[in-house]
C-alpha positions in Angstrom: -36.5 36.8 -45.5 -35.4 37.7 -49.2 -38.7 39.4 -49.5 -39.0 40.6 -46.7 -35.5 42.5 -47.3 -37.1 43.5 -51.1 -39.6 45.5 -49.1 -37.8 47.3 -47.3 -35.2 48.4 -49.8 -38.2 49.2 -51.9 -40.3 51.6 -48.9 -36.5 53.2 -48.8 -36.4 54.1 -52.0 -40.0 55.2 -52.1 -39.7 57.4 -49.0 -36.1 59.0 -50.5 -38.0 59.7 -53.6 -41.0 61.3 -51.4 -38.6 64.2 -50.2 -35.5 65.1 -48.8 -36.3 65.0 -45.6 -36.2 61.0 -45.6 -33.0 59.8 -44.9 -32.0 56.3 -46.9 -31.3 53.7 -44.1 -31.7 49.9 -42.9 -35.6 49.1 -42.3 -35.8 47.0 -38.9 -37.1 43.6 -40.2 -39.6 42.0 -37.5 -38.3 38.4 -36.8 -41.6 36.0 -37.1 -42.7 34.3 -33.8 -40.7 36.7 -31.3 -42.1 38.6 -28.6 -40.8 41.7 -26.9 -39.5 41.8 -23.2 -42.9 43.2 -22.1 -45.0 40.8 -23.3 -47.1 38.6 -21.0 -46.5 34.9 -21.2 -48.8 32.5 -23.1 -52.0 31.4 -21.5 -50.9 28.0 -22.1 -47.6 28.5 -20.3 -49.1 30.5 -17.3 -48.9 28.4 -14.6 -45.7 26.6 -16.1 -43.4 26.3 -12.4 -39.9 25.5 -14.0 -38.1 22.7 -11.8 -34.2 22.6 -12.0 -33.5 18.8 -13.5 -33.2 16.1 -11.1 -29.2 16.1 -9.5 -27.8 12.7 -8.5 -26.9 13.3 -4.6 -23.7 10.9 -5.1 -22.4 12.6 -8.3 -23.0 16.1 -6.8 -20.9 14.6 -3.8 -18.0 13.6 -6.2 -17.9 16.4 -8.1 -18.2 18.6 -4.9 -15.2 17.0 -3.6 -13.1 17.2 -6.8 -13.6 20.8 -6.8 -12.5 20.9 -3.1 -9.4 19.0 -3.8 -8.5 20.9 -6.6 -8.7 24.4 -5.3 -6.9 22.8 -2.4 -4.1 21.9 -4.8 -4.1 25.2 -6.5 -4.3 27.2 -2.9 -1.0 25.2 -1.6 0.7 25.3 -5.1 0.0 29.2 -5.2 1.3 29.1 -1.7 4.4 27.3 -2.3 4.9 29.7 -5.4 4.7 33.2 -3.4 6.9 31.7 -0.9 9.2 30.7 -3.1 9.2 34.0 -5.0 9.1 35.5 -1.3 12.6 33.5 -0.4 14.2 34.5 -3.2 13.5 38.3 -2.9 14.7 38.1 0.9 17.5 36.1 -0.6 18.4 38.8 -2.9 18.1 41.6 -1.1 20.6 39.6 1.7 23.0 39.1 -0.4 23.0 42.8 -1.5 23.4 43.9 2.1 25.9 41.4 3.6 27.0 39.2 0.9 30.5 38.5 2.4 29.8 37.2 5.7 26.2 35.3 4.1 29.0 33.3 2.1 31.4 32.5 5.0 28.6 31.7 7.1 27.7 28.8 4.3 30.8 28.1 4.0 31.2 27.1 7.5 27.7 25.3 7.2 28.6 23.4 4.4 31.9 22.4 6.1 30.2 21.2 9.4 27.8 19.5 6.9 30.1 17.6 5.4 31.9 16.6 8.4 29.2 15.6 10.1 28.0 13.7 7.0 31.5 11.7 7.0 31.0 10.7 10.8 27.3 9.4 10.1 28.7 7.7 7.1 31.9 6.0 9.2 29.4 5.1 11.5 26.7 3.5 9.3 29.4 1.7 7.9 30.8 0.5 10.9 27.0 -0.6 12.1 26.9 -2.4 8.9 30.2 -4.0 9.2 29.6 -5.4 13.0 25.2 -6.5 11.6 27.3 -8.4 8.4 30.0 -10.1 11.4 26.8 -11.3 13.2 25.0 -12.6 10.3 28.1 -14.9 9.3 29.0 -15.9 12.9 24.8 -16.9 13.7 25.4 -18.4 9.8 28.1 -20.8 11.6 26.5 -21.1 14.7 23.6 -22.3 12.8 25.7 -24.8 10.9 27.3 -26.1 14.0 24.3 -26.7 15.5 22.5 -28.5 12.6 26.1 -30.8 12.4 25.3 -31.6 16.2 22.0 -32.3 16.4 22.6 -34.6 12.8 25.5 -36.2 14.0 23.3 -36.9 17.8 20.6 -38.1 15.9 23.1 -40.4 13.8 24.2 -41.9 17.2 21.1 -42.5 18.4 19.9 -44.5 15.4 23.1 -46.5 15.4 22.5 -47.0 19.0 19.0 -48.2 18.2 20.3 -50.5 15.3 22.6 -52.2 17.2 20.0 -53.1 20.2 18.0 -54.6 17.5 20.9 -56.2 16.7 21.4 -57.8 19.9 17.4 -58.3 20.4 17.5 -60.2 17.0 20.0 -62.6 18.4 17.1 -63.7 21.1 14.5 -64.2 18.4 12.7 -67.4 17.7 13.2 -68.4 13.9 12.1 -71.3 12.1 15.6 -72.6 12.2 15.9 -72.7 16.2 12.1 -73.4 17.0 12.7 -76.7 17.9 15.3 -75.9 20.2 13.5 -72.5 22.3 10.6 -75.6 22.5 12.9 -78.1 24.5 14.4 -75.1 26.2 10.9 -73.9 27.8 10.0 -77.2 28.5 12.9 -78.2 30.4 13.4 -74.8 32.2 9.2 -74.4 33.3 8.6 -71.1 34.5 5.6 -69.9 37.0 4.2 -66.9 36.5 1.4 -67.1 38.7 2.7 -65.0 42.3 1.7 -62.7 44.6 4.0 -59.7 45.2 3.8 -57.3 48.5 4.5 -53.4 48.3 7.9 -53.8 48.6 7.8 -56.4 45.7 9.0 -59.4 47.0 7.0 -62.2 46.2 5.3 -63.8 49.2 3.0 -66.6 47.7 3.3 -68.6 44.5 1.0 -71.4 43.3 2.6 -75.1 42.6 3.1 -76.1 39.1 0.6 -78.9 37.6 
């Protein structure tokens, strides 16, 4: 390149000293290995076809539908924006015409508002007041009826101890074996009858 630029700086001077009709100026250096526009293509590269590279049909669906949720985004925020630049040049153009009865008017708004804000708020309270009531009287309800149902279930085993009680008394224990022995043999028993529908027993076989 550095000898390339001695050339010309050399054919410059050469053609300044040839005559004054040569004007001294940059020589247009030829860069190596570039063709011009009309230039055919290389026989090699003839029939080149260039493809586009390969797109991945699920990343060109992401990205598709990033791009539609962002200009989304930027339509409604560009919305919100002219309307809100929109409100307030209506606002201020109001308020030069009829500023006076614009501000009583929200006066009487914010008035209303804030009575009607009080009743909702004596209200909710009241609601809550009358849903906290019910909680502590379903809280002693509760109570009452777990107290019930323990003390019930108290009675009833104390009921079933002292039937054992008095079934234990009828038991046969080593110490009155003897006894319940003598006892069945001098009181025999028959157990062998015939009953009718009524129940009454209408045929019994004879001891041995």
């Amino acid at each position: 390149m550095l000898r390339a630029l001695r050339r010309c700086g050399a054919r410059a001077a050469l053609s300044g000293a040839a005559g004054p009709a040569a004007l001294p100026g940059p020589c247009l250096v030829p860069s190596r290995g570039r063709k011009s526009r009309t230039d055919p293509p290389a026989k090699s590269k003839a029939a080149r076809v260039k493809l586009p590279p390969p797109v991945d049909p699920e990343e060109l669906w992401a990205v598709t539908e990033r791009y539609r949720l962002h200009r989304l985004l930027l339509g409604a925020l560009r919305a919100e924006f002219r309307a809100e630049v929109l409100q307030k040049k209506r606002e201020a153009s109001l308020v030069g015409e009829d500023s006076v009865e614009l501000m009583q008017e929200h006066r009487r708004l914010m008035a209303w508002n804030d009575e009607e804000n009080a009743r909702q708020r004596a209200r909710r309270e009241e609601r809550i007041r009358k849903e906290e009531e019910e909680q502590k009287r379903q809280k002693v309800q509760a109570a009452e009826n777990k107290a019930s149902k323990m003390e019930a279930f108290l009675k009833e085993k104390e009921k079933e101890v002292l039937q054992l009680q008095e079934e234990a008394k009828s038991f046969i224990t080593p110490e009155n074996l003897d006894a319940r022995i003598e006892e069945c043999l001098d009181n025999p028993r028959n157990y062998n009858f015939a009953v009718d529908k009524e129940g009454r027993i209408v045929r019994r076989t004879v001891l041995s």
